[in-house]
C-alpha positions as CSV (number, residue, x, y, z in Angstrom):
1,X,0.0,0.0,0.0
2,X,1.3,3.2,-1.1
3,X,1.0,6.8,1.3
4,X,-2.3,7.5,-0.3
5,X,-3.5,4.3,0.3
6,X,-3.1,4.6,4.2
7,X,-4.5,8.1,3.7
8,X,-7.4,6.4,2.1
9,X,-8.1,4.0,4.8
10,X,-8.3,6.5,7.3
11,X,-10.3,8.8,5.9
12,X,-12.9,5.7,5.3
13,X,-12.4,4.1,8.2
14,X,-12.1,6.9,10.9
15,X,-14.6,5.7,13.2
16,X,-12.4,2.1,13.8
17,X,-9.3,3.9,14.3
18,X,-11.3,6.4,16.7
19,X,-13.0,3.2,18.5
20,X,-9.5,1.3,19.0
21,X,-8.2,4.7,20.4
22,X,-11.0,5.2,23.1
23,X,-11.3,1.4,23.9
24,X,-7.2,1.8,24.5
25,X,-7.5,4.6,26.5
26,X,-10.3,3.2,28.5
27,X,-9.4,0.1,29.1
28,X,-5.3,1.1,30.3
29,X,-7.4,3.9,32.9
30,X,-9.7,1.3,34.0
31,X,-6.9,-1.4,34.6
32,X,-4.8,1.2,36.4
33,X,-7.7,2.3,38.9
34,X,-8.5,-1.3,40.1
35,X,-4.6,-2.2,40.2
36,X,-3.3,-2.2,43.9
37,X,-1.3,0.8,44.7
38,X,2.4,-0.2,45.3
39,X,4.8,1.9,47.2
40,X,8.6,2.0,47.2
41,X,10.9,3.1,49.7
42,X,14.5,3.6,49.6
43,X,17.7,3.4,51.3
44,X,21.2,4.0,50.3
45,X,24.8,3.0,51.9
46,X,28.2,3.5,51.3
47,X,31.1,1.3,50.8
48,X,34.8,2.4,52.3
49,X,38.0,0.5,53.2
50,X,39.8,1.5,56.2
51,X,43.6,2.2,54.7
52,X,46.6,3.7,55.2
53,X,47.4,7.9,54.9
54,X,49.7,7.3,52.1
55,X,48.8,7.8,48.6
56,X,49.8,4.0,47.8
57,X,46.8,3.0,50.4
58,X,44.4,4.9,49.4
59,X,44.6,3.9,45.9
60,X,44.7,0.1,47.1
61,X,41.7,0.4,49.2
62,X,39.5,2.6,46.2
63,X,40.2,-0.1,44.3
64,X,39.2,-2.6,46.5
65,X,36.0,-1.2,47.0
66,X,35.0,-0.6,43.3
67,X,35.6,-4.3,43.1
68,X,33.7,-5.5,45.9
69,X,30.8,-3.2,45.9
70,X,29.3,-5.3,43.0
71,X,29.5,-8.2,45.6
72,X,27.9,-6.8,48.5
73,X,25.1,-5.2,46.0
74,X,24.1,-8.9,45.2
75,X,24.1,-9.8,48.8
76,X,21.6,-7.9,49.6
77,X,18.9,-10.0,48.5
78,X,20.6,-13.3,50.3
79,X,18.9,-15.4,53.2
80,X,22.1,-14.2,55.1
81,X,21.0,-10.4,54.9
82,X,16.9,-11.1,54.8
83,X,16.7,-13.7,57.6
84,X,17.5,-10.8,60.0
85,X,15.2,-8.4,58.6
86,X,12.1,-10.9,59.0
87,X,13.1,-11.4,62.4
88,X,13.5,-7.8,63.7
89,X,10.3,-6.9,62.0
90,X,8.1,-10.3,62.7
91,X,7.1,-10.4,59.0
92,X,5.0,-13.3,57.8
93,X,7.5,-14.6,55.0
94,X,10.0,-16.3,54.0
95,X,13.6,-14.5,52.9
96,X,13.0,-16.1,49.0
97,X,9.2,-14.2,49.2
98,X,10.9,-10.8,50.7
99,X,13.8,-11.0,48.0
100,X,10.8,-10.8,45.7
101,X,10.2,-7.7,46.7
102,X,14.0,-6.1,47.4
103,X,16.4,-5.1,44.8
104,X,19.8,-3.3,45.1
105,X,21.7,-1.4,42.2
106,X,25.0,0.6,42.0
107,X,24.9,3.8,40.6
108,X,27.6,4.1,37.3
109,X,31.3,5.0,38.8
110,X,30.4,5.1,42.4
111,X,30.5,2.8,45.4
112,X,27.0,3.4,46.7
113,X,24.1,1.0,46.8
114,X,20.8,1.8,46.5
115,X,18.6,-0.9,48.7
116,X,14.9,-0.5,46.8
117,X,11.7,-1.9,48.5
118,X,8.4,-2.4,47.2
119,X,4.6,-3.2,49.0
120,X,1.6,-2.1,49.2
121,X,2.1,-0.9,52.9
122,X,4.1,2.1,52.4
123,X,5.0,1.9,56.2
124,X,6.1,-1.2,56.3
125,X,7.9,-0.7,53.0
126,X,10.3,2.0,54.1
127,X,11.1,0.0,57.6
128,X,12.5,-2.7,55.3
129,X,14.2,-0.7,53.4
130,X,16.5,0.4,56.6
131,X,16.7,-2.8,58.2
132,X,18.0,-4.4,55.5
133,X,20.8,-1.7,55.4
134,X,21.7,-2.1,58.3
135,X,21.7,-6.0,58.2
136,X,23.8,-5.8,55.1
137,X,26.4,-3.6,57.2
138,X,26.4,-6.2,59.6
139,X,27.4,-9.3,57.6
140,X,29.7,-7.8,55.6
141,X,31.6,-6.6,58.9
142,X,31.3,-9.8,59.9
143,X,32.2,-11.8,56.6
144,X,35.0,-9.4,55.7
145,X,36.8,-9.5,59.4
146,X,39.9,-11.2,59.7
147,X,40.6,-13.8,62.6
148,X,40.9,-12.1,65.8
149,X,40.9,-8.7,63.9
150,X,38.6,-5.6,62.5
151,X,36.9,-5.6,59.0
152,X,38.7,-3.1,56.7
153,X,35.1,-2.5,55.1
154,X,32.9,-0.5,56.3
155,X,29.0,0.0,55.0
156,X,27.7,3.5,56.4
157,X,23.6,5.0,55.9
158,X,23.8,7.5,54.2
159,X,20.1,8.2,53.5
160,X,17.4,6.7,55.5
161,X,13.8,5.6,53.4
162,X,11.2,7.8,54.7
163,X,7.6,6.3,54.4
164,X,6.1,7.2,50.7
165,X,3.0,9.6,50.5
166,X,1.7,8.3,46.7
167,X,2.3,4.9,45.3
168,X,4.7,4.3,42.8
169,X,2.5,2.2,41.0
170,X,0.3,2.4,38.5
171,X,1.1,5.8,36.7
172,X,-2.3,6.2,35.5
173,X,-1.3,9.3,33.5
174,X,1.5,6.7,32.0
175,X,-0.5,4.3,31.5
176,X,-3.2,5.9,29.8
177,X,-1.3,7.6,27.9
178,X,0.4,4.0,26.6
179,X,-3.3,2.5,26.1
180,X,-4.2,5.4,24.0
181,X,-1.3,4.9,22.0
182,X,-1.6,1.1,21.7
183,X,-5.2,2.1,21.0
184,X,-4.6,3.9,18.3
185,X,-2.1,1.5,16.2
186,X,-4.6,-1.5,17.2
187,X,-7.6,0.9,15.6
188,X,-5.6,1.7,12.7
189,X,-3.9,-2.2,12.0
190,X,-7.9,-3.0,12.0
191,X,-8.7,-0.1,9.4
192,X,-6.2,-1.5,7.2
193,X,-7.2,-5.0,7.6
194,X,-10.6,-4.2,7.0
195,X,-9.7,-2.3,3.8
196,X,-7.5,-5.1,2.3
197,X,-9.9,-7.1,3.0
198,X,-12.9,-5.5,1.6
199,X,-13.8,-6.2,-1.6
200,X,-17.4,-4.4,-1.8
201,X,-17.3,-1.7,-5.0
202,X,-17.6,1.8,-4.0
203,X,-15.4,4.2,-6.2
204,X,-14.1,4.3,-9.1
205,X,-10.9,3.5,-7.6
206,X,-11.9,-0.5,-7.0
207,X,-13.6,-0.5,-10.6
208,X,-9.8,0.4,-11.8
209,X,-8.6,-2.1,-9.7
210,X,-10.7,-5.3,-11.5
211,X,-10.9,-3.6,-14.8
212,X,-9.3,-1.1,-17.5
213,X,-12.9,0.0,-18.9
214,X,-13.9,3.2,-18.7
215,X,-16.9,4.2,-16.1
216,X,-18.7,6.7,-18.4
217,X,-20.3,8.1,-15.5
218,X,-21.0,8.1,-11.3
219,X,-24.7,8.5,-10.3
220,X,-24.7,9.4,-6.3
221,X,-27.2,7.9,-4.2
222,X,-30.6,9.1,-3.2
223,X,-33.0,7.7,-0.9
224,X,-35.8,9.3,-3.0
225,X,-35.0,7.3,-6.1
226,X,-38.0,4.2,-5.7
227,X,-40.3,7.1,-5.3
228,X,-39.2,9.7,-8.3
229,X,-37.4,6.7,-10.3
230,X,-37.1,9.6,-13.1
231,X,-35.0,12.3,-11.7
232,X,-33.6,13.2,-15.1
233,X,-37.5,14.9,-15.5
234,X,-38.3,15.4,-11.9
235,X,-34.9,17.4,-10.9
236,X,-33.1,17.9,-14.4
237,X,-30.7,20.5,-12.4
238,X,-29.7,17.9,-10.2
239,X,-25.9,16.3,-10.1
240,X,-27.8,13.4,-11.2
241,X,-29.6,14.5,-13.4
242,X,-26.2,16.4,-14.9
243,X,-24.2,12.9,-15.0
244,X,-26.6,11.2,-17.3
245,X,-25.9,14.2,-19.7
246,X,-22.3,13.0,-19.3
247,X,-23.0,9.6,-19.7
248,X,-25.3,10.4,-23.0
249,X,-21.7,12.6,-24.0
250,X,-19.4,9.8,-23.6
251,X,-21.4,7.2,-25.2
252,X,-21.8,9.6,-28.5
253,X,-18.0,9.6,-28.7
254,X,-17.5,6.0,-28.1
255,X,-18.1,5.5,-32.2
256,X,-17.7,9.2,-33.9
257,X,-18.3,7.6,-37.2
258,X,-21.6,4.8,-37.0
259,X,-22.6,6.0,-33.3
260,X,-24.1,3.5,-30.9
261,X,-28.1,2.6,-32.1
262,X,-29.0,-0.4,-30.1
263,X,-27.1,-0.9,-26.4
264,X,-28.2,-3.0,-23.7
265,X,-28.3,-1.8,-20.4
266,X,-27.7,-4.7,-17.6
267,X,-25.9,-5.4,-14.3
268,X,-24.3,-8.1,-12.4
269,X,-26.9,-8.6,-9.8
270,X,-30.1,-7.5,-9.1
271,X,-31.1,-4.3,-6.9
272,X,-28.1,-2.3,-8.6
273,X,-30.6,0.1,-10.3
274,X,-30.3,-0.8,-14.2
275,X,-33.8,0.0,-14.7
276,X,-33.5,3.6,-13.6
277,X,-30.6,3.9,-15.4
278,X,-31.8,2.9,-18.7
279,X,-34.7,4.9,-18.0
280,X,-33.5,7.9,-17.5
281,X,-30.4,7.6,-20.2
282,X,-33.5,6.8,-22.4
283,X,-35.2,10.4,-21.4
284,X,-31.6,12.0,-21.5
285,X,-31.0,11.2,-25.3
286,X,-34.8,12.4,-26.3
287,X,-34.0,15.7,-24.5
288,X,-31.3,16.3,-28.0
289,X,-34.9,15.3,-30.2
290,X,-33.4,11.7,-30.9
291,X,-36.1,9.1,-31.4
292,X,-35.6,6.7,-29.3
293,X,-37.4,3.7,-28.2
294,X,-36.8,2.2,-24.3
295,X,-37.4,-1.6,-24.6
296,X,-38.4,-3.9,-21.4
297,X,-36.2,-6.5,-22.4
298,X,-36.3,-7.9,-18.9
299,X,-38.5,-10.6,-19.3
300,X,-38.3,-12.1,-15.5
301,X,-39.1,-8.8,-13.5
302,X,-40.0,-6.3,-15.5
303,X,-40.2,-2.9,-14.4
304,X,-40.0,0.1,-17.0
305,X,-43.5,0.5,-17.6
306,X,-44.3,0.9,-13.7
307,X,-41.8,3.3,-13.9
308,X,-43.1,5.2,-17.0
309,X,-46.6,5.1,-16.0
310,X,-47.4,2.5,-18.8
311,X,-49.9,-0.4,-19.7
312,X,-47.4,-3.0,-19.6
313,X,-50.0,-6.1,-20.5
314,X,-49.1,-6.3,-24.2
315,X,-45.3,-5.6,-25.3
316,X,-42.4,-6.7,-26.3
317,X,-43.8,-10.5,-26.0
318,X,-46.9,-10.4,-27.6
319,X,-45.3,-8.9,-31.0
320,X,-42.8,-11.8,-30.4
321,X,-45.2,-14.6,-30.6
322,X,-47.1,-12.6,-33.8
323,X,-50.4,-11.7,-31.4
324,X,-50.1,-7.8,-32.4
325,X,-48.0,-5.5,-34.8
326,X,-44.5,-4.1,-33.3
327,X,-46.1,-0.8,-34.3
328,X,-49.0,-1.3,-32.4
329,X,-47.7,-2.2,-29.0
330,X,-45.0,0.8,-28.8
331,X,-46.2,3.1,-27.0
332,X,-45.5,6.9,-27.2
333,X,-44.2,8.8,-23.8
334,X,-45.7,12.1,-23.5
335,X,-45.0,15.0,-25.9
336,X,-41.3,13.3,-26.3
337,X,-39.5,12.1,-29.0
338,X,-39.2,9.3,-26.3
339,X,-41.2,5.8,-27.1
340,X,-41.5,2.6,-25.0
341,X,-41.5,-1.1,-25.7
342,X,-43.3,-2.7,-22.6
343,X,-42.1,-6.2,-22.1
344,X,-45.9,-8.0,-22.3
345,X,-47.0,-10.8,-20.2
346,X,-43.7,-12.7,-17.9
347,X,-43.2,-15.8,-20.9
348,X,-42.4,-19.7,-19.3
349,X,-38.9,-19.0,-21.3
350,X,-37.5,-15.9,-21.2
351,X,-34.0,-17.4,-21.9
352,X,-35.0,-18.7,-25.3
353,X,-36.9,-16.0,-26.7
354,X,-34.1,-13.6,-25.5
355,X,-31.7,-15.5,-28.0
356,X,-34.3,-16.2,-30.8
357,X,-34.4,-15.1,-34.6
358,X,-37.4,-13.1,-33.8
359,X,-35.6,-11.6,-31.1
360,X,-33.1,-10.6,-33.3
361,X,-35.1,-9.5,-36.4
362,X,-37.4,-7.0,-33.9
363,X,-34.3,-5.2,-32.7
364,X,-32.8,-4.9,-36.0
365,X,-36.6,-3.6,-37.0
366,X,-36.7,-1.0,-34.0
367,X,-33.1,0.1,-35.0
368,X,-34.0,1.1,-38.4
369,X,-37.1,2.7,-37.2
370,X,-35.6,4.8,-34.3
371,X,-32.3,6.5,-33.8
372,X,-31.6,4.9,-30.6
373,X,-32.2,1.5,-29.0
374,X,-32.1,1.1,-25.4
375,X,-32.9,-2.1,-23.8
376,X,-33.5,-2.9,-19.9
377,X,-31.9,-6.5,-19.6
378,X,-31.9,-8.7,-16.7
379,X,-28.6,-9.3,-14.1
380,X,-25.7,-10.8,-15.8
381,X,-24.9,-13.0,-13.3
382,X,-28.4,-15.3,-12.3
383,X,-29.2,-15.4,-15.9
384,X,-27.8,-15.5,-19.2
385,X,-30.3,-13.5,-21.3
386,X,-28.8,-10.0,-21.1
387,X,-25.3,-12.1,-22.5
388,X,-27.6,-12.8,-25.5
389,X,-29.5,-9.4,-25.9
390,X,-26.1,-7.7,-26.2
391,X,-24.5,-10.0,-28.5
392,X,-27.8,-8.9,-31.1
393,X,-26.8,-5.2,-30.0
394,X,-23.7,-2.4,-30.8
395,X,-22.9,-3.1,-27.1
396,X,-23.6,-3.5,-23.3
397,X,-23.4,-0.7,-20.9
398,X,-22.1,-2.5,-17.6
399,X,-24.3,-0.7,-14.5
400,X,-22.4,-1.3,-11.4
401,X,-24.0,-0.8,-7.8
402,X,-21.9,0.8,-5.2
403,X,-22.1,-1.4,-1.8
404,X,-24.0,-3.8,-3.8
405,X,-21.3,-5.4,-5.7
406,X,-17.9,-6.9,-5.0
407,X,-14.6,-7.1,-7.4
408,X,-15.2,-10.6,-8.1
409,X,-19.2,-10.3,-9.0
410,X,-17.7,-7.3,-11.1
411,X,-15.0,-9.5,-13.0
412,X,-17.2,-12.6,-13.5
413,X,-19.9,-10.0,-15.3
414,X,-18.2,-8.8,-17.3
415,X,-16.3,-12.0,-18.0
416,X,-19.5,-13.3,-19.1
417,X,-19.8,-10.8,-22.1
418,X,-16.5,-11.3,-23.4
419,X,-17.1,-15.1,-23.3
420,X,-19.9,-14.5,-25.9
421,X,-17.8,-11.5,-28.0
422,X,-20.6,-9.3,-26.8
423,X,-19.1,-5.1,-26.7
424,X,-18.4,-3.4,-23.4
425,X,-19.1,-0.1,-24.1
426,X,-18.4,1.3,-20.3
427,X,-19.3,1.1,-16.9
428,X,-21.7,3.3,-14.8
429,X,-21.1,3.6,-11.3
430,X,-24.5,3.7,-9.8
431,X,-25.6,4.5,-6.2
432,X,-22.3,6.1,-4.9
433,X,-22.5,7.9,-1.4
434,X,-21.6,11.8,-1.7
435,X,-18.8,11.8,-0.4
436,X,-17.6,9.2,-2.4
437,X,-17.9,10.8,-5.6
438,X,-15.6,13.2,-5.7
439,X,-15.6,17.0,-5.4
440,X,-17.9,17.5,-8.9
441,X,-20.4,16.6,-7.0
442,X,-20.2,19.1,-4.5
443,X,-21.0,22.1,-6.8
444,X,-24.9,21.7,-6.3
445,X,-25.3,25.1,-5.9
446,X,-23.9,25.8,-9.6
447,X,-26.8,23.1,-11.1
448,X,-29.5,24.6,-9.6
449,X,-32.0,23.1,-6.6
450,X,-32.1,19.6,-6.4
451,X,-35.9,18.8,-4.9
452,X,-37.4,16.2,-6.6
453,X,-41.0,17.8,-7.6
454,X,-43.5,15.0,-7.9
455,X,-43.9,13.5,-11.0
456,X,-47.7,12.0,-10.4
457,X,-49.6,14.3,-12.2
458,X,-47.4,14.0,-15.6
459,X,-47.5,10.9,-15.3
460,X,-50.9,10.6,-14.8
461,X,-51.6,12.7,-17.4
462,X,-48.9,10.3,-19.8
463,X,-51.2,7.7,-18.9
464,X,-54.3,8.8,-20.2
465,X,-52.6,9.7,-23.7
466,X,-51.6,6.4,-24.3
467,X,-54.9,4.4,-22.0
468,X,-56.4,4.5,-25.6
469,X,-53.3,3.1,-27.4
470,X,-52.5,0.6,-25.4
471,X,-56.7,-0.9,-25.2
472,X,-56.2,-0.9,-29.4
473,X,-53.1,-3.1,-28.8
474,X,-54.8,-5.7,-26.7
475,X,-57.7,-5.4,-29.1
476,X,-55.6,-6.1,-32.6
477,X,-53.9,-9.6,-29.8
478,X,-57.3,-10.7,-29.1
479,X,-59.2,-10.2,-31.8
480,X,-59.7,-12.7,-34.9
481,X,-61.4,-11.9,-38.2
482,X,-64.8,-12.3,-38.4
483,X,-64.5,-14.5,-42.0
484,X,-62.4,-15.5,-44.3
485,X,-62.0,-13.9,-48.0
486,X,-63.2,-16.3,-50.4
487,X,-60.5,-16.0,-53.4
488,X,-57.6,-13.6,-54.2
489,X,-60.1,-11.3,-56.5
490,X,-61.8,-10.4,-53.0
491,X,-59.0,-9.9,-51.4
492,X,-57.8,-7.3,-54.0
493,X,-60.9,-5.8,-53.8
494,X,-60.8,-5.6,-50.0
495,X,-57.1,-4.1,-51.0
496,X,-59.0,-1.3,-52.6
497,X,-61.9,-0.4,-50.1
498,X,-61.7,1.9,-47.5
499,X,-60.8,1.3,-43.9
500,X,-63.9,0.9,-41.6
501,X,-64.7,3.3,-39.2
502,X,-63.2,3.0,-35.8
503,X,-66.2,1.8,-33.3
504,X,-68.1,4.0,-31.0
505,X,-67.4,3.8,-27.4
506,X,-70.1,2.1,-25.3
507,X,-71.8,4.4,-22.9
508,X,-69.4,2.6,-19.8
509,X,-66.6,2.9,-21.4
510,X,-63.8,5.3,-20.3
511,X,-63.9,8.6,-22.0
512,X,-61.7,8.2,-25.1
513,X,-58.2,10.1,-24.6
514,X,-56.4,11.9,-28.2
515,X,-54.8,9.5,-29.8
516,X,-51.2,9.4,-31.2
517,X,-53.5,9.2,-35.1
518,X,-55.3,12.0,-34.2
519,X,-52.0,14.2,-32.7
520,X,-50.1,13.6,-35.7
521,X,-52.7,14.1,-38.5
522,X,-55.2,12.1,-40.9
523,X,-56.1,8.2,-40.6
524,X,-52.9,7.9,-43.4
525,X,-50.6,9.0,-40.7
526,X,-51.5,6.6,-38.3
527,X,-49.1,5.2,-35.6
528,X,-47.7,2.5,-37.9
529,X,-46.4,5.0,-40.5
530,X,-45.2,7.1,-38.1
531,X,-43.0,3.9,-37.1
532,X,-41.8,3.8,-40.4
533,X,-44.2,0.9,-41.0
534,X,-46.0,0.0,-44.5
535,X,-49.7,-1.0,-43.8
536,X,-50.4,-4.7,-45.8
537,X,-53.4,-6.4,-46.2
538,X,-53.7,-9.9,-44.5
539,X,-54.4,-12.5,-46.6
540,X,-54.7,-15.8,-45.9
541,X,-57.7,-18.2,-43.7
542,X,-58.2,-16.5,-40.3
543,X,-55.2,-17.2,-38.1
544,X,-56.9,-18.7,-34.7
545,X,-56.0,-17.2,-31.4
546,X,-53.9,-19.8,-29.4
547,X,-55.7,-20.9,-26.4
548,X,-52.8,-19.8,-24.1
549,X,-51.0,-16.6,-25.3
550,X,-47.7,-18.1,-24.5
551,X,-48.3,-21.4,-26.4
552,X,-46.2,-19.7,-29.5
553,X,-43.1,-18.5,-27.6
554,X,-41.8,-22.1,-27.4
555,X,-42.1,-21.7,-31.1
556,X,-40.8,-18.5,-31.5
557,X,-37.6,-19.4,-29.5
558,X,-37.1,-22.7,-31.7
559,X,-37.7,-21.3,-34.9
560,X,-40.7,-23.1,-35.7
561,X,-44.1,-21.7,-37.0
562,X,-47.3,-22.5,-34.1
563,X,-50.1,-21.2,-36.1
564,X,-49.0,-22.1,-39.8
565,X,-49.2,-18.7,-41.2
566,X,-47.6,-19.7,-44.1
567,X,-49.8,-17.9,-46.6
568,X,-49.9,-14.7,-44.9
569,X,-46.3,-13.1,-43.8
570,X,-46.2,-9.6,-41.8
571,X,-43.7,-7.1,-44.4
572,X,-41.4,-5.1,-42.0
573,X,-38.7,-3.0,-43.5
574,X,-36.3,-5.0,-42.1
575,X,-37.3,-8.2,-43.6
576,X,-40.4,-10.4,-42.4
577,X,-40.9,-11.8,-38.9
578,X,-40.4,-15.4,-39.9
């Protein structure tokens, strides 16, 4: 780890390296008040040789003494010295217990002896501490005595251990001050341990460290978002709002020349917000006056049109299976250039019909009818359909969640589109915490306010305009032909007649809203042109309506043909549907 690494961990991880300080601190003060006060008293003698007044002796004797001083120091804790002590003072011990508690040391280059004693009775402690002077002075007189003589050494008291007023032990100011600091480097070991070991996506920084693609943009978190999913609308001042504008940048100059039509928008795992991010990239490139078309492609849990406001009932699986026109079952967004491909009924195989022909042929279709492409796919990782959808696309755009995620989700996701040569066009780096994502985010002021105003009454409004769009849909799946044309001569002729007028709402019915037909101009203007759609005439028997609307996605996803339509293909501009 590297100096701004460690910087890094502690600016993430304050609070551990703040909680190992305080529990340091604490527990070092707590230790040291229920510790038993020790005291220490202390005594010091000094060594001398009786000599000569010449020069000669009293070199001889100084020397003497340097080199027996050492000797006497370490008798001091002997039975022969200790044995006395107990007795003059009646203690309860034994001399090995007492020498426990007694230590002697020579100060450097002098022949004194400091007699130390230590206890918890401070009395008692200092009237060791002389008797054990003066029973040192007394063996050594008596050990260093020639026969019938006087000793030539001589041990004098020259300081006397008074009784201790505070105990010697524990320094609580010491000692806290030690916990803190072992505190502190135990907090901080953990931060780092924590940090190394921590794999969890949350800048930009761990996506560089699993990958070298480029994160197009970083979306911060908002609590709001389930309620006002479309904060590109609700709050287009926001610094959310403002990073979809760079994400819609960046992915313009990702191919200068062709541009990116069709891209998929998936994740590793669910809950990483996809949805909201391919719904409000979707509203970001209308705002320039593309046309483009969002597409539910997330056949397991779809959520767009609850997002949008949208009948989702008929969709992106109902064209699939041939029940209604493609034309038919897009639905138009407000007064946008913005248009939306519900996903239909939940099929029995999404997997299958996500990698079908038909599949295939529908987005090549909504490519050449609208200027962008954006499709909502499932996770990555529990399912392999969005692998498929991007394969059939220009490329995937990799959403990753912040705190959702870790590297090695992240890797295996995006391991799973290379496997099948799918495109990476970039990450986005969704959900990031404020703080996180860098000081752009921290001119809100600059953007404008950031309240979310309620988007309800738009969308309510977006509801009504399409309520009558989207019942026609489900009309043109359920509906068969009353009979069949007799020969091709009637057919022509019913080539040539007029369409028949559009029925008259029953007195129960909702009140009809404006229609997209009636927005953009006469009956030949219809939705389906608008599309970029030829009108044909069906020809053919009547094609019965399966029993069970999903009967024909098996079909669809195996290339075969349920309702042997052979004599009556749909004409798309992109080819027909099978």
């Amino acid at each position: 780890m590297e100096l701004r690494d460690y910087i890094t961990v502690v600016r993430k991880r304050w609070i551990w390296i703040a909680l190992g300080l305080v529990l340091g601190a604490a527990a070092a003060l707590g230790a040291s008040v229920v510790a038993t006060p020790i005291y220490t008293a202390q005594s010091q003698v000094f060594v001398s040789v009786r000599t000569g007044d010449t020069g000669t002796d009293l070199v001889q004797g100084s020397s003497f003494t340097q080199r027996q001083v050492t000797s006497y120091a370490d008798l001091v804790t002997s039975p022969r010295v200790l044995a006395p002590v107990i007795d003059q003072l009646g203690l309860d011990a034994t001399p090995e217990r007492l020498a426990r508690d007694v230590t002697a040391s020579i100060p450097v280059d002098t022949v004194l002896i400091t007699i130390t004693v230590s206890g918890a009775d401070a009395h008692l402690a200092a009237d060791i501490a002389n008797a054990t002077a003066t029973s040192l002075a007394t063996q050594v007189t008596e050990l260093e005595r020639p026969q019938g003589g006087t000793s030539p050494v001589q041990i004098s008291t020259i300081r006397e251990a008074t009784t201790p007023v505070s105990p010697s032990s524990p320094d609580i100011t010491r000692n806290t001050a030690l916990g803190t600091i072992l505190g502190l480097l135990l907090g901080l070991g953990l931060a780092v341990l924590r940090h190394t070991l921590d794999t969890k996506i949350r800048t930009v920084d761990d996506v560089r460290a699993v990958t070298d693609r480029t994160v197009l943009a970083v979306v911060t978190h908002d609590a709001d978002t389930p309620k006002h999913p479309l904060f590109v609308q609700e709050s287009p001042h926001s610094p959310r709002s403002e990073a979809f504008r760079r994400l819609r940048t960046n992915l313009q100059f990702l191919d200068v020349e062709d541009g990116v039509k069709t891209l998929v928008v998936t994740s590793c795992v669910p809950e990483e917000g996809k949805s909201t991010v391919a719904a409000n990239l979707a509203l970001t490139l209308a705002d320039t006056g593309a046309s483009v078309v969002l597409v539910d492609a997330d056949l397991r849990r779809p959520s767009v049109a609850d997002y949008l406001g949208l009948e989702g009932e008929v969709g992106l699986t109902t064209a699939l299976i041939g029940q209604a026109e493609l034309a038919d079952v897009i639905q138009p967004w407000g007064d946008t250039t913005l248009h939306v491909l519900p996903s239909g009924q939940v099929p029995p195989n999404p997997s299958e019909l996500a990698g079908s022909a038909a599949m295939r042929r529908t987005l090549d279709e909504l490519a050449s009818t609208f200027d962008v492409v954006v499709v909502d796919a499932p996770p990555l990782l529990p399912v392999t359909d969005a692998a498929l959808l991007a394969r059939a696309t220009d490329g995937a755009l990799m959403v990753a969640g912040a705190n959702r995620i870790d590297r090695a989700q992240l890797d295996e996701g995006l391991a799973t589109l290379e496997a099948v040569d799918a495109r990476i066009l970039g990450l986005v780096l969704n959900r990031v915490e404020t703080g996180s994502a860098g000081g752009y985010y921290g001119y809100q002021a600059y953007y404008g306010p950031v309240e979310a105003t309620s988007a309800k009454p738009a969308r309510r409004e977006i509801t009504r305009r399409t309520a009558t769009h989207s019942r026609r849909a489900r009309r043109a799946a359920q509906t068969q032909p009353a009979e069949a044309t007799a020969h091709d001569d009637q057919v022509g002729a019913a080539d040539e007649a007029p369409a028949p007028p559009a029925p008259v709402a029953e007195a129960h019915d909702e009140p009809r809203a404006e229609t997209t037909a009636e927005r953009t101009g006469p009956a030949s203007e219809a939705p389906a042109e608008a599309l970029g759609r030829v009108p044909h005439p069906r020809s053919g028997p009547p094609v019965p309506v399966p029993e069970h609307p999903f009967d024909e996605l098996v079909h669809v996803a195996n290339g075969t043909d349920a309702t042997q339509e052979k004599d009556s293909p749909r004409s798309w501009p992109g080819g027909p549907l099978r």
